[in-house]
C-alpha positions as a Markdown table, in Angstrom:
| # | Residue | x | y | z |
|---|---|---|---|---|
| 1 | Unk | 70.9 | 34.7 | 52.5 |
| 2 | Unk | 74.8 | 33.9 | 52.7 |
| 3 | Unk | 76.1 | 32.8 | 56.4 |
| 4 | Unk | 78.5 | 34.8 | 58.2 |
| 5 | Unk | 81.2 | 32.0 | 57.4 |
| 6 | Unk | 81.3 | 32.7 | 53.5 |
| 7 | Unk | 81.2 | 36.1 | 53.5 |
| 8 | Unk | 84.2 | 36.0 | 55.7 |
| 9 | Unk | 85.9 | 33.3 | 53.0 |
| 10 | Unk | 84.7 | 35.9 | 50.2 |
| 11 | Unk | 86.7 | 38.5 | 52.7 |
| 12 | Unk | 89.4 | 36.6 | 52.5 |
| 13 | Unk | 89.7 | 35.6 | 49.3 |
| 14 | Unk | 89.7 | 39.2 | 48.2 |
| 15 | Unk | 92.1 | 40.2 | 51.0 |
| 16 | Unk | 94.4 | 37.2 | 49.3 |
| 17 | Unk | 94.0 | 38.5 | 46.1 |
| 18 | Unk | 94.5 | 42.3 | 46.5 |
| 19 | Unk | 98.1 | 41.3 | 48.0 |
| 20 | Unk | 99.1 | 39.3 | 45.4 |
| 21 | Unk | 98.1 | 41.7 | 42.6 |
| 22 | Unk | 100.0 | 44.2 | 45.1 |
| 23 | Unk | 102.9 | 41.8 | 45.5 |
| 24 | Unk | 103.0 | 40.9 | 41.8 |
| 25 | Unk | 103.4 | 44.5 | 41.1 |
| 26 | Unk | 105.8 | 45.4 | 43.1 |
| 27 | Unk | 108.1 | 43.2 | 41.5 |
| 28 | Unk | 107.2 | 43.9 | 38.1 |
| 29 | Unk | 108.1 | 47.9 | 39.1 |
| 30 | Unk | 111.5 | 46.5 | 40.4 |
| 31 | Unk | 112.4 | 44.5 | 37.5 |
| 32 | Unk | 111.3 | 47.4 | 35.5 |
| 33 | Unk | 113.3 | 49.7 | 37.4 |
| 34 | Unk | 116.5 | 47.4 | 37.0 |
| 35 | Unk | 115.9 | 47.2 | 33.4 |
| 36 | Unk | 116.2 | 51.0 | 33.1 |
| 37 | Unk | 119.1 | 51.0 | 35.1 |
| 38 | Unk | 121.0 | 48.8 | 33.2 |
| 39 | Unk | 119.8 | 49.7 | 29.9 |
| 40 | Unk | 120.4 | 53.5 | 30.4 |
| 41 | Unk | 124.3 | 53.7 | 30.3 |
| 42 | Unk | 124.6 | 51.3 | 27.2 |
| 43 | Unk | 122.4 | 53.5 | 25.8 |
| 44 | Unk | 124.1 | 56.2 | 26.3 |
| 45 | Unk | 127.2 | 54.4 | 25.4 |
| 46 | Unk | 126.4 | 53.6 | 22.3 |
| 47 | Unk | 124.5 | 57.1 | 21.4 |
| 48 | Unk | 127.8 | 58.5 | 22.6 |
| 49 | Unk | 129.9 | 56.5 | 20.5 |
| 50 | Unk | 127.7 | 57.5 | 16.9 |
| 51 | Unk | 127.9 | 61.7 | 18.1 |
| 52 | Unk | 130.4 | 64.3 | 16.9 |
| 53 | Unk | 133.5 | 65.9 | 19.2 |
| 54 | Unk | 131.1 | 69.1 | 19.6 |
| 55 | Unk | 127.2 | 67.5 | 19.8 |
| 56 | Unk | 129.1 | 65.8 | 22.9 |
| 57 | Unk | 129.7 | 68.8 | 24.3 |
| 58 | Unk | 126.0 | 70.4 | 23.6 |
| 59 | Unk | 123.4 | 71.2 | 26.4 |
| 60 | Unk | 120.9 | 70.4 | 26.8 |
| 61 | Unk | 122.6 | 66.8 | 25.8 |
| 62 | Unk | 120.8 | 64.4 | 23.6 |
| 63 | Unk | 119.9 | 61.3 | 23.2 |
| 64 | Unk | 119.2 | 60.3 | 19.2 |
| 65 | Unk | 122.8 | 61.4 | 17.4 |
| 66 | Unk | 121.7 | 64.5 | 15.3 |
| 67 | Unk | 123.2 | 66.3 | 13.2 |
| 68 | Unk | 122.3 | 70.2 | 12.4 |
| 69 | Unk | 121.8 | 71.1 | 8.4 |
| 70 | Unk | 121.4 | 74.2 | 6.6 |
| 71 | Unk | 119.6 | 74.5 | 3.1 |
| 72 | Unk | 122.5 | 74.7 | 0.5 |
| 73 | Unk | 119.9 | 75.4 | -2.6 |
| 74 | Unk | 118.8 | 72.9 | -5.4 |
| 75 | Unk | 117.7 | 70.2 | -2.5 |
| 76 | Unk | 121.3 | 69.9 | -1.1 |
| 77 | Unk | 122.0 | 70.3 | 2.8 |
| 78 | Unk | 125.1 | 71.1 | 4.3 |
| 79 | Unk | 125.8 | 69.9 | 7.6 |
| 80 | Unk | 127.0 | 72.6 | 9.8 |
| 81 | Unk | 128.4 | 72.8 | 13.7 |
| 82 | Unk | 125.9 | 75.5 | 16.0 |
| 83 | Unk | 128.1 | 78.4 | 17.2 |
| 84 | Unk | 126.2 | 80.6 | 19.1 |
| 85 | Unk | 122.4 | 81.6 | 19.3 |
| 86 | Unk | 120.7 | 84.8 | 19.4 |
| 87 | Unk | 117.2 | 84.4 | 20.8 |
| 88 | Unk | 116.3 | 88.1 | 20.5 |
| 89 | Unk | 117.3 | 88.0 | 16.7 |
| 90 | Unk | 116.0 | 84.7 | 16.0 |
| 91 | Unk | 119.4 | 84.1 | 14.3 |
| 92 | Unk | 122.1 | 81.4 | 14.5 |
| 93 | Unk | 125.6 | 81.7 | 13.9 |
| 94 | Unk | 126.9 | 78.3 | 12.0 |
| 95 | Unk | 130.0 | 76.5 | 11.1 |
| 96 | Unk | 130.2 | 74.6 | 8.0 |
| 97 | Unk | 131.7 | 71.4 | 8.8 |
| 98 | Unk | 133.0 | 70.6 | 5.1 |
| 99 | Unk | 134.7 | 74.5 | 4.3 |
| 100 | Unk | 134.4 | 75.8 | 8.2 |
| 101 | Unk | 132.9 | 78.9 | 7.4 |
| 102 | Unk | 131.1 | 80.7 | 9.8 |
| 103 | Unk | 127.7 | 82.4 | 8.5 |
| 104 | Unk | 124.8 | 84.0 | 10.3 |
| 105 | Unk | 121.2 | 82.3 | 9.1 |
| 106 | Unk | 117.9 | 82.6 | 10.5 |
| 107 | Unk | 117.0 | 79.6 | 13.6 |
| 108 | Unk | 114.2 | 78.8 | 11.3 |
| 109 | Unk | 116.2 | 77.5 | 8.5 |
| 110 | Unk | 118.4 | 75.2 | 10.5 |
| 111 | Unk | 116.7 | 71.5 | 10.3 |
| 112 | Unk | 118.2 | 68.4 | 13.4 |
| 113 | Unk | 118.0 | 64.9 | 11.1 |
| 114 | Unk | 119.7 | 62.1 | 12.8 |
| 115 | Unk | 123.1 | 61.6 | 12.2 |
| 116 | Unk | 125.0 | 58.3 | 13.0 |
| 117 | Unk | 128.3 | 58.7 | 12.8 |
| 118 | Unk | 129.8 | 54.8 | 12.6 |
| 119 | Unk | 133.1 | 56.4 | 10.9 |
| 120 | Unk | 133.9 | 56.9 | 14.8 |
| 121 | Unk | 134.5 | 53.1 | 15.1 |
| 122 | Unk | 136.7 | 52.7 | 12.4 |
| 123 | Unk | 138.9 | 55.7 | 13.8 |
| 124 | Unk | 138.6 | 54.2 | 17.0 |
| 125 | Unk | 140.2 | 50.8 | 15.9 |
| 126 | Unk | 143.2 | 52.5 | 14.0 |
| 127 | Unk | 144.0 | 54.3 | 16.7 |
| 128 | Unk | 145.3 | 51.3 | 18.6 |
| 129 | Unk | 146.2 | 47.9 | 18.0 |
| 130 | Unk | 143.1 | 47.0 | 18.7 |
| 131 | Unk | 143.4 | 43.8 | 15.8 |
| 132 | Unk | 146.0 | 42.6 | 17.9 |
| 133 | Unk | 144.4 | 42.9 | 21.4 |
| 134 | Unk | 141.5 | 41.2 | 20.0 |
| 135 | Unk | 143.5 | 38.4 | 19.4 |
| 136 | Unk | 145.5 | 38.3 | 22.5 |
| 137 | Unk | 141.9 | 38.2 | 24.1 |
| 138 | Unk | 140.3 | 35.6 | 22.1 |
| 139 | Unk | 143.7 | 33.0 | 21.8 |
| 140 | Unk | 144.0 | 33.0 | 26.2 |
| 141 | Unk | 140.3 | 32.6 | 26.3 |
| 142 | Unk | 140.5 | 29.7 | 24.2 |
| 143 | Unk | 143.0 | 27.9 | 26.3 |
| 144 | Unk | 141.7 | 29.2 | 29.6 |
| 145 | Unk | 137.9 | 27.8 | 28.6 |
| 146 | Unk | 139.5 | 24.4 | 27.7 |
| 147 | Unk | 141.7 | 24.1 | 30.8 |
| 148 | Unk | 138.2 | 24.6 | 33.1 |
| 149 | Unk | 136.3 | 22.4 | 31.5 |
| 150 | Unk | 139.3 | 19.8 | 32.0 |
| 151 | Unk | 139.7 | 20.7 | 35.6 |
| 152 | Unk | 136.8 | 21.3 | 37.0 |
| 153 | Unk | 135.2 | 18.1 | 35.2 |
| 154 | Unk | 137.5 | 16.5 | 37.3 |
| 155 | Unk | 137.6 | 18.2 | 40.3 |
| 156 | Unk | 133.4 | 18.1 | 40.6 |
| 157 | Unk | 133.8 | 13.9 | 39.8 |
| 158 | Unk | 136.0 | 13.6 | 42.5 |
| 159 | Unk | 134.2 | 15.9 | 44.9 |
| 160 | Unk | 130.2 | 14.7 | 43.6 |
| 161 | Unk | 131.4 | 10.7 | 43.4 |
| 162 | Unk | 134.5 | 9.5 | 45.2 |
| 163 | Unk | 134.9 | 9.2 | 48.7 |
| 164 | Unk | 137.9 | 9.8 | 50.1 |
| 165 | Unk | 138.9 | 11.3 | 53.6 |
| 166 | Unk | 138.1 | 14.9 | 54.4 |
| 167 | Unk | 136.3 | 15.3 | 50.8 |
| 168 | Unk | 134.4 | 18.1 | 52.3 |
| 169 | Unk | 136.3 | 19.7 | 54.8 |
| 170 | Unk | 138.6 | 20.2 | 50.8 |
| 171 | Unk | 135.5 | 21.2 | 49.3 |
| 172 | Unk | 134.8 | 24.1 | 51.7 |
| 173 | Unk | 138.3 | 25.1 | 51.9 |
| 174 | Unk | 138.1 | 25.6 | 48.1 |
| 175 | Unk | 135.2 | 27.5 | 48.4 |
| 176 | Unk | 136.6 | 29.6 | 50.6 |
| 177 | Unk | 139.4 | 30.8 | 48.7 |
| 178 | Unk | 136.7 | 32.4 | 46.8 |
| 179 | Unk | 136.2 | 35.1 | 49.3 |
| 180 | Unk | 140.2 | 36.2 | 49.0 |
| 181 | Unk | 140.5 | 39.2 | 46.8 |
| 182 | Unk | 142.7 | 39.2 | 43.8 |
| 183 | Unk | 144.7 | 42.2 | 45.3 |
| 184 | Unk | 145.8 | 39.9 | 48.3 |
| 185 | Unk | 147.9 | 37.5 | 46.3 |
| 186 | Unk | 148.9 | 39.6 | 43.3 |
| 187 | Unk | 151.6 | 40.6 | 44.5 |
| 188 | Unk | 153.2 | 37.2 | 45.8 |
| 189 | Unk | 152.0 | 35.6 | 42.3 |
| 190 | Unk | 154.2 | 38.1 | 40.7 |
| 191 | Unk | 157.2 | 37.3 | 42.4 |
| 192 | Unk | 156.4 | 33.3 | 41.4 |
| 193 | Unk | 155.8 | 34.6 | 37.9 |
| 194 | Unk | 159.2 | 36.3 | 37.4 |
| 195 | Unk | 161.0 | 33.5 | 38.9 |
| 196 | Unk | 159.4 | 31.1 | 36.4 |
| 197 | Unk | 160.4 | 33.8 | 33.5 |
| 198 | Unk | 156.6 | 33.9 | 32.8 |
| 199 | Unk | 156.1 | 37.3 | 33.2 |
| 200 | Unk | 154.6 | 39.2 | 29.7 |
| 201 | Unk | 154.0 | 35.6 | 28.5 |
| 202 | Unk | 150.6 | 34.0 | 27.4 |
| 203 | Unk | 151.3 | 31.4 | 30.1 |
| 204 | Unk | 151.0 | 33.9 | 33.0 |
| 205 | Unk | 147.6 | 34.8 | 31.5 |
| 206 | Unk | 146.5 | 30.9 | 31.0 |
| 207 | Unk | 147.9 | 28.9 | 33.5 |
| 208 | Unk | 146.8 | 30.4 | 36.9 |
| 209 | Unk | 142.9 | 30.6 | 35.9 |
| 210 | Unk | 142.8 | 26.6 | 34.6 |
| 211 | Unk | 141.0 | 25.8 | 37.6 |
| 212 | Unk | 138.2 | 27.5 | 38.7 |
| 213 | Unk | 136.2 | 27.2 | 41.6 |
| 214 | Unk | 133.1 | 27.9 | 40.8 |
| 215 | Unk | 132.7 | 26.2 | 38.1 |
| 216 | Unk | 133.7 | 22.9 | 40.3 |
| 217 | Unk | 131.4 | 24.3 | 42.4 |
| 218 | Unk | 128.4 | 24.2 | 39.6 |
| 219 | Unk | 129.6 | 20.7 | 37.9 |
| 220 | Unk | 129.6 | 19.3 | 41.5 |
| 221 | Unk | 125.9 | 20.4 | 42.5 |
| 222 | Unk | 124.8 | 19.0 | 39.5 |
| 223 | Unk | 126.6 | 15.6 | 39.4 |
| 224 | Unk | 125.2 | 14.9 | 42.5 |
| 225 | Unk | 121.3 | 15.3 | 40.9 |
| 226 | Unk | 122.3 | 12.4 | 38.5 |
| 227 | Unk | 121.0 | 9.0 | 39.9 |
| 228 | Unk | 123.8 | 6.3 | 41.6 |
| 229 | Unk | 122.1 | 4.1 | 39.5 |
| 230 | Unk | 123.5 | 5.0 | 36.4 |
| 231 | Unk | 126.5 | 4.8 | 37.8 |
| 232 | Unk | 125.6 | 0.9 | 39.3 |
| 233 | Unk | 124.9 | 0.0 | 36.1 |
| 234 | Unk | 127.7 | 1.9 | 34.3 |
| 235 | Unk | 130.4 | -0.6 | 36.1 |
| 236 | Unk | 127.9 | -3.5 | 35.7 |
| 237 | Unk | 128.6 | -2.8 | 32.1 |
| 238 | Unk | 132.7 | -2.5 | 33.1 |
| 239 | Unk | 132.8 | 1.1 | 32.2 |
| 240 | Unk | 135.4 | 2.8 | 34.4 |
| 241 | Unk | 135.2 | 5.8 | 36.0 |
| 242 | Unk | 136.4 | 8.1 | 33.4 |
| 243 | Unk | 134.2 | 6.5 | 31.1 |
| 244 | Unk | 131.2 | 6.8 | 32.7 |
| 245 | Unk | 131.8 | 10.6 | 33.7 |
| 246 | Unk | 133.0 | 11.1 | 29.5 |
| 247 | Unk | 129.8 | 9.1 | 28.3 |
| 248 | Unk | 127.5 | 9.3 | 30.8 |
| 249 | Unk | 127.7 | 12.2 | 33.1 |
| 250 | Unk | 129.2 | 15.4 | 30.2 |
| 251 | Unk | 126.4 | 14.3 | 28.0 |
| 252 | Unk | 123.6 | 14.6 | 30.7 |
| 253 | Unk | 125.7 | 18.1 | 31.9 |
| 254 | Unk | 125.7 | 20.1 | 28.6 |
| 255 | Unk | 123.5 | 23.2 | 29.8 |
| 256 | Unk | 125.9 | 23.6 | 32.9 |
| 257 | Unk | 129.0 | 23.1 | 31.0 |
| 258 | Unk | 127.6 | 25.8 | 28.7 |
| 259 | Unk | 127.2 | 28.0 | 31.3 |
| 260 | Unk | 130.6 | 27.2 | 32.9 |
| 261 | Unk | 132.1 | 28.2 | 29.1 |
| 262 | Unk | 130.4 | 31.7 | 29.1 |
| 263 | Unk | 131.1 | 32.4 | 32.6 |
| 264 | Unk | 134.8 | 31.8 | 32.2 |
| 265 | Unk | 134.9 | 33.6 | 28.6 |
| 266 | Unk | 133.3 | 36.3 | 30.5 |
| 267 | Unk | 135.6 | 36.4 | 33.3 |
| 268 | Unk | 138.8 | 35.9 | 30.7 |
| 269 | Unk | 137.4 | 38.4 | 28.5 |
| 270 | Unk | 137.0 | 41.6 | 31.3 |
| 271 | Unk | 139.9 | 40.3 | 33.2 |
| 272 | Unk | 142.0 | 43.8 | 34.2 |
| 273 | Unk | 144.2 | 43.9 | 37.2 |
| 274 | Unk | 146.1 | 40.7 | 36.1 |
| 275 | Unk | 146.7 | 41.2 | 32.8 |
| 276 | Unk | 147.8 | 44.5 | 33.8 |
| 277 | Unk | 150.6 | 43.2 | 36.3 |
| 278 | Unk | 151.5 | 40.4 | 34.4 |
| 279 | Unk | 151.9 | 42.3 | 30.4 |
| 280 | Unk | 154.2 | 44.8 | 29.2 |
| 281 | Unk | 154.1 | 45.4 | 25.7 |
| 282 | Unk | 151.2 | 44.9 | 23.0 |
| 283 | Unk | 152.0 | 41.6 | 21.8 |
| 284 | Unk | 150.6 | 39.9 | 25.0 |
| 285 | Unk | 148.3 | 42.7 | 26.0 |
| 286 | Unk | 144.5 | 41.4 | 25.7 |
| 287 | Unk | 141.8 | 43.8 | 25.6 |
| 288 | Unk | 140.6 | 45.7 | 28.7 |
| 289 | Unk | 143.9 | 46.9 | 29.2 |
| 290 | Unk | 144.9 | 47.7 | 25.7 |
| 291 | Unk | 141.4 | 49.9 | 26.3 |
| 292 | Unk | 142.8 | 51.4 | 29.3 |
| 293 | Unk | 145.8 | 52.6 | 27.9 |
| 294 | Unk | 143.2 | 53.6 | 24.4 |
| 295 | Unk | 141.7 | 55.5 | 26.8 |
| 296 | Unk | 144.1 | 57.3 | 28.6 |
| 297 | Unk | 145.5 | 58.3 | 24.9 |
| 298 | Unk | 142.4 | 59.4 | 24.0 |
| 299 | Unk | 141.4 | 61.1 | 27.2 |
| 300 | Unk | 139.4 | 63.9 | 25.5 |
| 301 | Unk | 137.9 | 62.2 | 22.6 |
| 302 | Unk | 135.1 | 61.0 | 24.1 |
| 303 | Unk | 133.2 | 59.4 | 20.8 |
| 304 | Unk | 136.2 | 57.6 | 20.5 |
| 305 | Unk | 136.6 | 56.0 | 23.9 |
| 306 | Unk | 132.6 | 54.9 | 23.7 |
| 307 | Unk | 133.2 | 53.4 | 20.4 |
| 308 | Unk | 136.3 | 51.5 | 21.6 |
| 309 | Unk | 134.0 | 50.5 | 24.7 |
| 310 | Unk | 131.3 | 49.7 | 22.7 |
| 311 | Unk | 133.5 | 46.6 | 20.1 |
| 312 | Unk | 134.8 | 45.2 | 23.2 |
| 313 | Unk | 131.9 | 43.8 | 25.2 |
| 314 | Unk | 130.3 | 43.3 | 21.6 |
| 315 | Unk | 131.1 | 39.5 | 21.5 |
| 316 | Unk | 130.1 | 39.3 | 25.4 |
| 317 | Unk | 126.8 | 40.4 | 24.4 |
| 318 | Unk | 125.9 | 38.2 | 21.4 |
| 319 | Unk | 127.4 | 35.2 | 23.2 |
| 320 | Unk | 125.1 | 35.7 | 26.1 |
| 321 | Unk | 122.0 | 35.6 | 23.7 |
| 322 | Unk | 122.7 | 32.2 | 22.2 |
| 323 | Unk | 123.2 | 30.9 | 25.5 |
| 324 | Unk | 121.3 | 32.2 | 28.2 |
| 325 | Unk | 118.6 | 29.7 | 28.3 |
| 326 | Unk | 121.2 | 27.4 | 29.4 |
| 327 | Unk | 122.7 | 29.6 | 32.1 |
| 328 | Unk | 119.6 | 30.0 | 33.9 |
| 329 | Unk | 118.6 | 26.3 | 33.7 |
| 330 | Unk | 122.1 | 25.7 | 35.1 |
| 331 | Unk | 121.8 | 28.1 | 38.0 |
| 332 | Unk | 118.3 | 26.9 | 38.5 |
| 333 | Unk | 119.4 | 23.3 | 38.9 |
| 334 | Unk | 122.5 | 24.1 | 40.7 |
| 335 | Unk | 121.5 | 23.9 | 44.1 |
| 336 | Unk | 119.3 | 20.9 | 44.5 |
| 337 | Unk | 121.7 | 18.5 | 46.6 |
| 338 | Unk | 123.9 | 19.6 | 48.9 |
């Protein structure tokens, strides 16, 4: 016969176990539930974006892009726009979306295939010049991704390795000019920008975002994980100190330096309110605003506006793929020394 004091560890154990299981699935249902919201609206984006001006418009709405087809004889279908329904008749009134003529055919004979309608993207880029925005967008990325890497390899160096007075009374003051919202210093930045003549240029949309604090924030937590001993035996060898941070400590940082380049092309690429102070005309417009201003064109045509929407975070989307293993080793590693 067991003893009292194993059938209360068997008590236990179970009690242990039953919260866990309960634990582990309530997470699961939150992670699931974050999924759907997130996944819902680009869904609905991009189901939006393949639909015609009227299935837009239909209710109940739906989901899958269909398109509505009446028999045209000899195994041909024409596709045709609903009018109207009589559910007493069993009839439905039709438009012809070749000829736009209207006939009256029986509900049966009217057959919903899916209907994808990627012509919508290629009226969506001639409609603006979106070739042009694209490169805007792409040519300050370029230099504003080159310019952090620069900086804020320095910056995290000087911050992770070299002592110097008030080191991090600096460091928190820079990371406390994260907290200040764009809106704050827009306004005086503008008035430096126009004294400089910089204004609608390329350098008001490269220069100011160079240096970026987080990112020295992320390449200084993880230069301080690598071992002083490298470094000991880095100047034992007579390697200086921008040697040994170009040989030694870039190599050993490539994950986090991956993640600092997608986290600044992201921030470059959905950049708004500062491109849209700081640009005129569409030479030097980059994307988001040029769609803005697509949009407010296009206020009605809503197929059009989700197509537009849906080629611009395109390249955001395939570059976090390739790369977000190393984003979440880098934010995994970020904060082990402080």
């Amino acid at each position: 016969m067991e003893s009292t004091a194993t059938l209360k560890d068997r008590d236990l154990n179970a009690g242990f176990r039953l919260r866990r299981g309960a634990g582990r699935f309530g997470v699961y249902a939150g992670l699931w539930v974050g999924i759907i919201v997130m996944i819902v609206p680009f869904f609905w984006m991009m189901s939006t974006s393949l639909k015609s001006p009227i299935e837009i418009l239909e209710f109940p709405p739906t989901w899958i892009p269909t398109g509505h087809y009446v028999s045209a004889g000899e195994g041909t279908w024409d596709e045709v726009y609903v009018v109207s329904r009589d559910e007493r008749a069993g009839s439905v009134t039709v438009r012809r979306v070749e000829s736009g003529a209207e006939s009256v055919v029986a509900e049966d004979q009217v057959k919903d295939r899916i209907r994808l309608r990627f012509g919508n993207y290629i009226e969506a880029w001639n409609q603006a010049p979106f070739a042009r925005y694209y490169f805007n967008t792409i040519f300050v990325t370029l230099f504003v991704v080159a310019g952090v890497l620069v900086t804020s390899s320095l910056a995290a160096y000087a911050f992770a390795r070299m002592k110097f007075r008030g080191r991090d009374n600096l460091f928190v003051v820079f990371l406390s000019m994260m907290m200040v919202p764009q809106p704050v210093y827009i306004v005086p930045s503008y008035i430096i920008l126009v004294k400089l003549g910089w204004v609608n240029t390329y350098q008001a949309l490269i220069i100011p975002w160079i240096a970026h604090i987080f990112s020295i924030f992320l390449l200084r937590q993880h230069f301080k994980t690598i071992p002083n001993d490298l470094y000991d035996a880095a100047i034992i060898d007579g390697c200086s100190r921008f040697a040994f941070l170009w040989r030694i400590m870039l190599p050993l940082s490539k994950a986090v330096l991956v993640a600092v380049v997608i986290f600044t092309i992201v921030g470059t690429w959905n950049s708004f309110l500062w491109p849209l102070v700081m640009t005129n005309t569409p030479d030097v417009r980059p994307l988001q605003v040029g769609l803005a201003r697509f949009s407010q064109e296009q206020g009605t045509n809503h197929e059009l506006m989700m197509a537009a929407a849906a080629f611009s975070i395109a390249p955001l989307i395939v570059a976090y793929f390739f790369a977000q293993k190393q984003i979440i080793q880098s934010l995994a590693t970020s904060g082990m020394k402080s």
